[in-house]
N, C-alpha and C positions, 0 to 999 in steps of 0.2 A: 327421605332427605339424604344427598349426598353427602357422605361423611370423609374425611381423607384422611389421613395417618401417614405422617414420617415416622421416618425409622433409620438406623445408622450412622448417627448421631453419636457423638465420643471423645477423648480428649487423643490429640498426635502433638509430636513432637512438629517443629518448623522442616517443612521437606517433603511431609509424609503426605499421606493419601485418605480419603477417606470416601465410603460412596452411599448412599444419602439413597433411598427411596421412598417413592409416595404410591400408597394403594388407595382404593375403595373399594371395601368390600363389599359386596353387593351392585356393583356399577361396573361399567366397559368406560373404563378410562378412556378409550380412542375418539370416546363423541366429546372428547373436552379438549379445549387448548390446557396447559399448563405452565402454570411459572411457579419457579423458586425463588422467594424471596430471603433476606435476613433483616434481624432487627441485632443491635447493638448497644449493650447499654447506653441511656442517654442519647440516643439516634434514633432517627426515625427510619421505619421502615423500610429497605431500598430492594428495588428490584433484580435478583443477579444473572438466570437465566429464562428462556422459557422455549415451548414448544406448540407449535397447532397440531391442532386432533389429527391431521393426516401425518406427521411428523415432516413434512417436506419447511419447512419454515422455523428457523432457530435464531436466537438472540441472545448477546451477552452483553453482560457490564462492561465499561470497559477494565475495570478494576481485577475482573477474572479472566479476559480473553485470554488462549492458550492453554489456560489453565484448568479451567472449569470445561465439562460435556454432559451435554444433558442428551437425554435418548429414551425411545420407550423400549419395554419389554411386553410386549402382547400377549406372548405366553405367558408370563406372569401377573400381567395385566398391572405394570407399574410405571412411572415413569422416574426413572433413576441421576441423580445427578452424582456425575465422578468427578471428584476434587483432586488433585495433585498437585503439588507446589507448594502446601500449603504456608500461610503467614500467619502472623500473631493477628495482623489486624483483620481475617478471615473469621477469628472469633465473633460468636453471634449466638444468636438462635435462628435454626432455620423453619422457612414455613413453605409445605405448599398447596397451592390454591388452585381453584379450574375456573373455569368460565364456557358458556357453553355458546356463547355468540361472538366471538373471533373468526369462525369458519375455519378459515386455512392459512387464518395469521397467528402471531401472538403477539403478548403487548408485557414490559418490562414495569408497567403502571397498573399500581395497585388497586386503582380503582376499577379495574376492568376486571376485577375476579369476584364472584360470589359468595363462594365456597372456600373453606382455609381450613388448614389441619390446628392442631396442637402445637405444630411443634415439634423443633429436636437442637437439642444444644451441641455446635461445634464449638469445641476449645483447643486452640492451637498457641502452644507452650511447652517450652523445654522445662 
């Protein structure tokens, strides 16, 4: 059973930077699309970045564009999301999730993922 793990996760000041990644150990990332989602208190679930298994295909919120990069690491076998700019209302928990029938898309909609980690809480606050 695929299991996934965020990590990176922490409190920054307004500005700062933070970078986020998701492993599975025991799996090749690459046969999965991915997306990073957040949840915020009292909000539902929203979708903020994602990626297809070939990495050629990427998607943002518009709430992150510029801001937010998502990307893989193959030799590390992760895929990483870089935060810069960040805002108070970037506070959340982050999640991310795979799917293995996207192909060579991805999709910003929660429901197209199977798999979801734990979790990592970003808090952004001076």
């Amino acid at each position: 059973q695929l299991q996934l793990v965020e990590s990176g996760g922490g409190l920054v000041q307004p500005g700062g930077s933070l970078r986020l990644s998701c492993a599975a150990p025991g799996f090749t990332l690459d046969h999965f699309a991915i997306g990073w989602f957040r949840q915020a208190p009292g909000k539902e679930r929203e979708g903020v970045s994602c990626i297809s298994s070939s990495g050629g295909s990427t998607n943002y919120a518009d709430s992150v564009k510029g801001r937010f990069t998502i990307s893989r690491d193959n030799a590390k076998n992760t895929v990483d999301l870089q935060m810069n700019s960040l805002k108070p209302e970037d506070t959340a928990v982050y999640y991310c999730a795979a799917s293995l029938f996207l192909f060579n898309l991805c999709s910003l909609s929660r429901n197209q993922y199977a798999y979801w980690g734990q979790g990592t809480q970003v808090t952004v606050s001076s």
